[in-house]
MIDOSE-1310 file (N, C-alpha, C; in nm, 2 decimals, decimal comma, always signed):
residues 186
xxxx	+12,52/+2,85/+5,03/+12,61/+2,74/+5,03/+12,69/+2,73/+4,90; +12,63/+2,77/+4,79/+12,70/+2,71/+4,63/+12,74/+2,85/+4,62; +12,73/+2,98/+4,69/+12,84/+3,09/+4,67/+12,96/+3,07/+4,72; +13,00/+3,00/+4,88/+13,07/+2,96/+4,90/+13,17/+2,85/+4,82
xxxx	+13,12/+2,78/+4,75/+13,16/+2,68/+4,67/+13,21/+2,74/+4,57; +13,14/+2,83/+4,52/+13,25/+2,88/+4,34/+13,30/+3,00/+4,39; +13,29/+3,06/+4,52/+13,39/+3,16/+4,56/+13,53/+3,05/+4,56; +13,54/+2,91/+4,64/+13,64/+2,82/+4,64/+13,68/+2,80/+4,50
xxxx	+13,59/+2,80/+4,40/+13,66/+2,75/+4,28/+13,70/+2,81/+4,19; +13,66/+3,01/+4,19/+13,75/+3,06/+4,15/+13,90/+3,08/+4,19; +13,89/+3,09/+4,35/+14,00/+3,12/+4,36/+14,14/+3,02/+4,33; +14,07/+2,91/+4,29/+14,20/+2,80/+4,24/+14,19/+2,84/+4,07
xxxx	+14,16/+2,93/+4,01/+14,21/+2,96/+3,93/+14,27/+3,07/+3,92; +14,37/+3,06/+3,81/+14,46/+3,18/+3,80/+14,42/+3,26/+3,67; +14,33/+3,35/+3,67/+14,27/+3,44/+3,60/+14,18/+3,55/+3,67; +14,19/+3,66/+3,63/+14,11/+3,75/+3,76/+14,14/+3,81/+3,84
xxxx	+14,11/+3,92/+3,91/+14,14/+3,95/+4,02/+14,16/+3,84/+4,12; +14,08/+3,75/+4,16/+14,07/+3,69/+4,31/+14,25/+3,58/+4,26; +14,31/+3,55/+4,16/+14,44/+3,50/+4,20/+14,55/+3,62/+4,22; +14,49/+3,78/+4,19/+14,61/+3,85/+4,23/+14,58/+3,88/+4,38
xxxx	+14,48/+3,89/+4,40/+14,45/+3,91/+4,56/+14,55/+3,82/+4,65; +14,54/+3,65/+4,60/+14,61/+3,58/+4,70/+14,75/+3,61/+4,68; +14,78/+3,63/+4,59/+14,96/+3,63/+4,53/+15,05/+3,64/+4,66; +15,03/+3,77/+4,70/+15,14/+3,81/+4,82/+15,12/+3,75/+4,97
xxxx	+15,00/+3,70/+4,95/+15,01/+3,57/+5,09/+15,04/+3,45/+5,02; +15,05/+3,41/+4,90/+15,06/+3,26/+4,85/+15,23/+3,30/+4,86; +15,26/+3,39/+4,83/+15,44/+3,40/+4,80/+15,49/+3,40/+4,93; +15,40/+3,44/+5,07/+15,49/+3,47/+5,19/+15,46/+3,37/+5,20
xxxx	+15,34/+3,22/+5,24/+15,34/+3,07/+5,24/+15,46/+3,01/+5,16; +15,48/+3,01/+5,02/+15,58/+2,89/+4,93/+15,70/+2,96/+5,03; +15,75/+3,09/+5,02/+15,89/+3,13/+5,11/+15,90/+3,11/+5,22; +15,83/+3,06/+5,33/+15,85/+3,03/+5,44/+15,85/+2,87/+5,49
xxxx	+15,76/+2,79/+5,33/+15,81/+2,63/+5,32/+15,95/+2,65/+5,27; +15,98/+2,71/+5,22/+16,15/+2,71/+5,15/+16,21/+2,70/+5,28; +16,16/+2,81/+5,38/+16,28/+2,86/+5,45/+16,29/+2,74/+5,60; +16,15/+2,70/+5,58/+16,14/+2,58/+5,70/+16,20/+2,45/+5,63
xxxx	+16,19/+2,44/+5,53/+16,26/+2,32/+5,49/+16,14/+2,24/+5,46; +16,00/+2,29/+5,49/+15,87/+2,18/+5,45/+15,83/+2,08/+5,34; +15,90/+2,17/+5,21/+15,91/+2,12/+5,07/+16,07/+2,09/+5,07; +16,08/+2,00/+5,05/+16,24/+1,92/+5,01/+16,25/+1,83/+4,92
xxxx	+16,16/+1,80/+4,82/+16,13/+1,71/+4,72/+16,16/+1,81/+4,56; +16,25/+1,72/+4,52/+16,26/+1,80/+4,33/+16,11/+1,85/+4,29; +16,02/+1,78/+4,30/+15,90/+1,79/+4,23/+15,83/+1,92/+4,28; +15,82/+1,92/+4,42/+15,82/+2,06/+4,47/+15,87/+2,16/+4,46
xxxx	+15,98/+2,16/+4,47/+16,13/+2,27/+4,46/+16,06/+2,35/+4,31; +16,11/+2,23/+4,18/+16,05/+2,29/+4,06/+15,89/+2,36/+4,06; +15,85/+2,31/+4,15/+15,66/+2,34/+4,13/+15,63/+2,49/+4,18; +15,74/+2,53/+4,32/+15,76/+2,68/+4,35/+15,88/+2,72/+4,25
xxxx	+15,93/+2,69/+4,20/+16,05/+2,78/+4,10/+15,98/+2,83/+3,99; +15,84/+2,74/+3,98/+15,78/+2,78/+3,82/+15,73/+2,86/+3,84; +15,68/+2,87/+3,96/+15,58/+3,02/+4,07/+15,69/+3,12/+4,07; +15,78/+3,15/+4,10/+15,87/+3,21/+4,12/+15,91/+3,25/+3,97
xxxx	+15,91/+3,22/+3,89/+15,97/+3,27/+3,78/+15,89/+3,32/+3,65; +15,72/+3,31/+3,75/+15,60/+3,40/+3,68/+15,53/+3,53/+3,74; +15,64/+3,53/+3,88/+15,58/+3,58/+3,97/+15,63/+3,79/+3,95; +15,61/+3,85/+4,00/+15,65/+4,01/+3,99/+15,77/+4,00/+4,04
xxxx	+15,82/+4,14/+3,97/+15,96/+4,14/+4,01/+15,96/+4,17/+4,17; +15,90/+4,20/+4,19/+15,90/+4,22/+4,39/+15,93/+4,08/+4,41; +15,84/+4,01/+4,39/+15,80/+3,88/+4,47/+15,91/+3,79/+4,40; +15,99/+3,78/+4,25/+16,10/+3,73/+4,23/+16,18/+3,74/+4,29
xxxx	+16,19/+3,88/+4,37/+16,34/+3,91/+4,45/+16,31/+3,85/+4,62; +16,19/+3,87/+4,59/+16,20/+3,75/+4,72/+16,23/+3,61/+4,74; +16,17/+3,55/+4,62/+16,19/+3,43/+4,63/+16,40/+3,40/+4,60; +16,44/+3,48/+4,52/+16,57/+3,44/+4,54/+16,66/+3,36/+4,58
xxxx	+16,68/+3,48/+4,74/+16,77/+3,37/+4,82/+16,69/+3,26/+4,94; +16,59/+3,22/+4,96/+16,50/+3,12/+5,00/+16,51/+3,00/+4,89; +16,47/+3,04/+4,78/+16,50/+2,92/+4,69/+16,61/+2,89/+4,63; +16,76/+2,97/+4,65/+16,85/+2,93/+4,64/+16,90/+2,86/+4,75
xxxx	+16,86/+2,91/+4,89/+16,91/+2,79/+4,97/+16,85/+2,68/+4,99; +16,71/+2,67/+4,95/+16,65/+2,55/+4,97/+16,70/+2,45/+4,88; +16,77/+2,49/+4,76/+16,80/+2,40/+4,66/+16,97/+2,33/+4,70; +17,00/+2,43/+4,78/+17,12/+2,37/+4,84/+17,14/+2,27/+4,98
xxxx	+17,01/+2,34/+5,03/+16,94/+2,21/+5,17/+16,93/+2,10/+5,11; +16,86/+2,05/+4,93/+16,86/+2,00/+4,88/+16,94/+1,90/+4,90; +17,00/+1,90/+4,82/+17,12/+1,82/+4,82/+17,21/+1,81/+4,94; +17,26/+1,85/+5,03/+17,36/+1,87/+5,15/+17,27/+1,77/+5,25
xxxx	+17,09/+1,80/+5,23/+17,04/+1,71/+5,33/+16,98/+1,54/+5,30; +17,12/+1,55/+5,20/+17,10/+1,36/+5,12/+16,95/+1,37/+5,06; +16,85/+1,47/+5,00/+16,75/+1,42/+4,93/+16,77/+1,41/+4,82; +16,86/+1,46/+4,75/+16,89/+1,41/+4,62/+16,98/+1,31/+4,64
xxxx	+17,01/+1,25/+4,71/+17,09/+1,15/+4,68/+17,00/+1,02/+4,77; +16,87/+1,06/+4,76/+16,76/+0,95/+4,82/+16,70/+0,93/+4,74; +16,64/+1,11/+4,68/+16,54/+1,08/+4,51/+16,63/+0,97/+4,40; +16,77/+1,02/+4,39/+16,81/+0,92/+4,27/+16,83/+0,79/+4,31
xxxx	+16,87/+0,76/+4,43/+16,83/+0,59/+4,46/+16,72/+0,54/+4,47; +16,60/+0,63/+4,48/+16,42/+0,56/+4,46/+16,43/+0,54/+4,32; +16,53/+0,60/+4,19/+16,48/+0,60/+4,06/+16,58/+0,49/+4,04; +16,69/+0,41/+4,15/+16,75/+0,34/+4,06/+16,78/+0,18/+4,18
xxxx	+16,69/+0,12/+4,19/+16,69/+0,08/+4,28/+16,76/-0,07/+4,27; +16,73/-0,08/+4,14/+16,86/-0,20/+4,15/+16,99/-0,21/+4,15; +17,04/-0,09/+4,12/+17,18/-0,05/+4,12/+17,20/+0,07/+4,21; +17,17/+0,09/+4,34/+17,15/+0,20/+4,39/+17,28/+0,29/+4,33
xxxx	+17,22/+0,40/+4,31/+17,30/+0,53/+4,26/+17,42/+0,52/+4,38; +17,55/+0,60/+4,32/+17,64/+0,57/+4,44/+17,72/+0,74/+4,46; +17,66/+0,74/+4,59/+17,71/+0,84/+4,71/+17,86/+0,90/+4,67; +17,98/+0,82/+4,62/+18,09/+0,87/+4,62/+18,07/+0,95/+4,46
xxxx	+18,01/+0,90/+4,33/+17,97/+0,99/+4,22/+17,90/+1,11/+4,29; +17,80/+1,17/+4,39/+17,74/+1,21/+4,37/+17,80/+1,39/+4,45; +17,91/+1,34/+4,56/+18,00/+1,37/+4,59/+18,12/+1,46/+4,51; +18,19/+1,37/+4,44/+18,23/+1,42/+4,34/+18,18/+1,54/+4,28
xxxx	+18,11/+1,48/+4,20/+18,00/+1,62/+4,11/+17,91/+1,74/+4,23; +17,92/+1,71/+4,35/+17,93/+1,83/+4,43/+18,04/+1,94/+4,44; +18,20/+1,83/+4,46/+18,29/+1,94/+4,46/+18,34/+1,97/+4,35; +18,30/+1,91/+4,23/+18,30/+1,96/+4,09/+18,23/+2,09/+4,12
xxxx	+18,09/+2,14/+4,11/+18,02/+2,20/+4,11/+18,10/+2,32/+4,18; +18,18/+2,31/+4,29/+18,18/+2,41/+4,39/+18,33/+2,45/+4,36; +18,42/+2,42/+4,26/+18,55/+2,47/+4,22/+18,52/+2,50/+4,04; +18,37/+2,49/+4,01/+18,38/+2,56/+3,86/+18,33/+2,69/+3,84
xxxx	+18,43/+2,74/+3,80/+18,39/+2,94/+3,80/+18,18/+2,95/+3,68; +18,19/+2,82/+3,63/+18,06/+2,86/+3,57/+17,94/+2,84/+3,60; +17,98/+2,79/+3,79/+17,86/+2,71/+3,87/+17,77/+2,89/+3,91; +17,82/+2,98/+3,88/+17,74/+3,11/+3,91/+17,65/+3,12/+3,83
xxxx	+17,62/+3,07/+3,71/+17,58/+3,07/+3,66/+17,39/+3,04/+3,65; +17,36/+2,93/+3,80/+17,26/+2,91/+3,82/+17,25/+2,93/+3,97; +17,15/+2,93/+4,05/+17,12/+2,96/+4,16/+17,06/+2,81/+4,21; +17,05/+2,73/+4,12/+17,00/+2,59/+4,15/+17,06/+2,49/+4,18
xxxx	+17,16/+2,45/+4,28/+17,29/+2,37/+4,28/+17,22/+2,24/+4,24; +17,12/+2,15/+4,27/+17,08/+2,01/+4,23/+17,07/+2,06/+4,10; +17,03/+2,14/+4,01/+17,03/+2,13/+3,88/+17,21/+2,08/+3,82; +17,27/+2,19/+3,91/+17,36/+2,22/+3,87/+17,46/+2,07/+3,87
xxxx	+17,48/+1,98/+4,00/+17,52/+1,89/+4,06/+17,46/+1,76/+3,94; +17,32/+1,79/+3,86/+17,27/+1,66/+3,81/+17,33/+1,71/+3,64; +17,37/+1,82/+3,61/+17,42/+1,85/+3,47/+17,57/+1,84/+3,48; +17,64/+1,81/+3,58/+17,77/+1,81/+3,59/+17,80/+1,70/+3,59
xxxx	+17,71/+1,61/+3,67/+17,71/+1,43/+3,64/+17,72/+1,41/+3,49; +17,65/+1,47/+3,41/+17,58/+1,45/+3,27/+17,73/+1,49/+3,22; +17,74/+1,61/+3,14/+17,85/+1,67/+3,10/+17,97/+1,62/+3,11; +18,03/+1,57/+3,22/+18,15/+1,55/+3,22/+18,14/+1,38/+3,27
xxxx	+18,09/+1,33/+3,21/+18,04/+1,20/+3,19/+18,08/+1,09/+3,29; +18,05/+1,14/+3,40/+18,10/+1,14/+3,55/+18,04/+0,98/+3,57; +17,92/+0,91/+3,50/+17,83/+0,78/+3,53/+17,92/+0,66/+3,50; +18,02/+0,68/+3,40/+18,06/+0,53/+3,32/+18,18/+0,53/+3,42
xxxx	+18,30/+0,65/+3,44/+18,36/+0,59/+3,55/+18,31/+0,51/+3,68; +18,24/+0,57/+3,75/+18,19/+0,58/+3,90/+18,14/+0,43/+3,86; +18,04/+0,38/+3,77/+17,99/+0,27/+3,74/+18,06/+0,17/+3,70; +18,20/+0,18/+3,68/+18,30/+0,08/+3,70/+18,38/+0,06/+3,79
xxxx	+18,36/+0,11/+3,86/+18,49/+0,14/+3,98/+18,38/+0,07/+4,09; +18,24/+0,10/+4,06/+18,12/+0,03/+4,17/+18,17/-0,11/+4,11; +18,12/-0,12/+4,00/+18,09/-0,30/+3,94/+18,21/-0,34/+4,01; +18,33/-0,32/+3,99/+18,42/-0,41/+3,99/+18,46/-0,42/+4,20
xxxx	+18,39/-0,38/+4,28/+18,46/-0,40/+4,42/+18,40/-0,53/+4,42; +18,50/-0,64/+4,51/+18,44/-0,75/+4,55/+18,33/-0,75/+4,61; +18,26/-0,65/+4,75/+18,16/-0,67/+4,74/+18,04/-0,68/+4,71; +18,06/-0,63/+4,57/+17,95/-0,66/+4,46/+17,92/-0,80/+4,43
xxxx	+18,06/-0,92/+4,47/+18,08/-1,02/+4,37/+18,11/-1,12/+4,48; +18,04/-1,07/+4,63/+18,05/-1,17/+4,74/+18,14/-1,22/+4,81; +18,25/-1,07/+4,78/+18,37/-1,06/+4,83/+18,50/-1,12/+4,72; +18,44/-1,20/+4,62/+18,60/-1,27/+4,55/+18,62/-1,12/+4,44
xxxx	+18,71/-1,11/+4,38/+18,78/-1,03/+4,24/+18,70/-1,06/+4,12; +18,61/-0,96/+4,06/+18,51/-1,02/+3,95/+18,62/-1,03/+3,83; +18,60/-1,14/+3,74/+18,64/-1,12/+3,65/+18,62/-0,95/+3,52; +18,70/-0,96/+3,43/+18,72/-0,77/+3,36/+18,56/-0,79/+3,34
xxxx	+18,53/-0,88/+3,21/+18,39/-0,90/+3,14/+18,28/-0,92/+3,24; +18,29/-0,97/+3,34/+18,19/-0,96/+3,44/+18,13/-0,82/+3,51; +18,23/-0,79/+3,55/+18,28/-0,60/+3,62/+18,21/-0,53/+3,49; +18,23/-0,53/+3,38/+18,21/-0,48/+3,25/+18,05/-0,46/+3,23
xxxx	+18,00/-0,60/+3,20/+17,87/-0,64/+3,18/+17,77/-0,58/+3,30; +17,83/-0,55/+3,44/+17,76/-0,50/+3,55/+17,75/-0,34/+3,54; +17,87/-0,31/+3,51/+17,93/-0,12/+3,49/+17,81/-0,10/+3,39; +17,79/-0,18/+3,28/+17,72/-0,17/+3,19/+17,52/-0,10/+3,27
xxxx	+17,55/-0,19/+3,30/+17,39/-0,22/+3,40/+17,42/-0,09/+3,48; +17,50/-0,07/+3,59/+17,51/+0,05/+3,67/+17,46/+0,17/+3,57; +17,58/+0,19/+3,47/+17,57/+0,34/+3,40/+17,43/+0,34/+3,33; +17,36/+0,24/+3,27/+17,22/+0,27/+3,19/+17,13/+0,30/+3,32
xxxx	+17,14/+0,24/+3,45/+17,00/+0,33/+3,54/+17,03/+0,43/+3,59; +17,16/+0,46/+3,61/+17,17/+0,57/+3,67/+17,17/+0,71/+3,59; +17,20/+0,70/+3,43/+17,17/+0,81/+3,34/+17,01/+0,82/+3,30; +16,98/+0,68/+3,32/+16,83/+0,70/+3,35/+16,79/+0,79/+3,43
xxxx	+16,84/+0,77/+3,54/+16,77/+0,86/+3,66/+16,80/+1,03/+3,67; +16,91/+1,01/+3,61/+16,96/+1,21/+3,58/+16,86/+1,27/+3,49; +16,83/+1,18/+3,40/+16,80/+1,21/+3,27/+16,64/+1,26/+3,32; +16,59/+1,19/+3,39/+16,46/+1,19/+3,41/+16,45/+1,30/+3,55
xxxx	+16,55/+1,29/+3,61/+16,54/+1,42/+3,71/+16,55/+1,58/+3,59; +16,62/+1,54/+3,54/+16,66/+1,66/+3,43/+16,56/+1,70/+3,37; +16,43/+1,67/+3,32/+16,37/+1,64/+3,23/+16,23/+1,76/+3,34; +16,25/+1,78/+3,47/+16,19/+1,87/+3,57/+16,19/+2,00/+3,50
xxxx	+16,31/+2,01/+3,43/+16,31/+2,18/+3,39/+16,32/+2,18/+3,23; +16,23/+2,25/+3,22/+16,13/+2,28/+3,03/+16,28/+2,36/+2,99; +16,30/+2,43/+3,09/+16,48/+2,56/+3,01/+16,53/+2,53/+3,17; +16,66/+2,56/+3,11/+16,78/+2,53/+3,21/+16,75/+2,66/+3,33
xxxx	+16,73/+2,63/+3,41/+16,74/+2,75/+3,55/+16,85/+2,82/+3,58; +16,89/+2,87/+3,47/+16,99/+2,94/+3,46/+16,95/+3,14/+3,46; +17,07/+3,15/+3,49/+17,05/+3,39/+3,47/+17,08/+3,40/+3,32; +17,15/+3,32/+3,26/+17,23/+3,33/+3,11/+17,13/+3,27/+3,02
xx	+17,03/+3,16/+3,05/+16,98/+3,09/+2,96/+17,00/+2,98/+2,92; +17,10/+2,87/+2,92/+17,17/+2,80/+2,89/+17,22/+2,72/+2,97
């Protein structure tokens, strides 16, 4: 019985033969949650990318285009735009920003750059400081304000509130990747 048991406990370590034995069935398992869509969460996504980016050059070229589309299932299938409303829930993140900085993403010649489009989609929010508009143009609709016309300083004081949770929320989505998941580095 207790061989059974530390045969289990080596193989959850990665040192040794017995984690290169599993490699090429653990890599055909994470590629085929990519490809089913089973993993759809940032925290996952990154958790196989880190796998993928220690993995042999075989099994790198596999993971490729699997985790390039998953990253684009990503977003297209509203879970990034569900993850950043769980991080901002008083001000829910707003759908027409997040939009935007999609078709940003998809008319910039330097979006080739990464194979990661939610990376890409949450550093384009950042950069081109896409939060302080979007977060005034939210504060100030009446139905924020119960239908009447908010006053400027009102609209202001709220924009205010919008843009600090939701840079919150990029910031801390961003914060997934130790280096930019980029081919260039940067």
């Amino acid at each position: 019985m207790s061989s059974g048991n530390s045969r289990r406990h080596h193989g959850h370590r990665h040192n040794g033969r017995s984690s290169r034995r599993t490699t090429q069935q653990d890599t055909a398992q994470l590629i085929e949650s990519l490809n089913t869509h089973r993993v759809n969460t940032l925290t996952e996504l990154c958790r196989i990318e880190r796998v993928a980016a220690t993995a042999s050059e075989e099994d790198a070229l596999a993971f490729q285009e699997p985790m390039t589309m998953a990253w684009t299932y990503y977003v297209t299938s509203n879970n990034l735009l569900s993850e950043l409303r769980g991080l901002t829930r008083n001000y829910p993140f707003s759908s027409d920003a997040l939009d935007d900085a999609k078709y940003r993403v998809s008319t910039d010649p330097e979006s080739n750059r990464s194979w990661n489009y939610a990376w890409l989609v949450l550093v384009k929010m950042r950069d081109d400081q896409m939060v302080d508009s979007y977060a005034a143009s939210e504060a100030a609709k009446p139905e924020m304000w119960g239908g009447r016309i908010p006053e400027a300083e009102e609209a202001q004081q709220l924009a205010l509130c919008f843009a600090w949770e939701w840079n919150e929320a990029i910031e801390q989505m961003l914060r997934h990747w130790d280096t930019p998941p980029t081919t260039t580095g940067y």
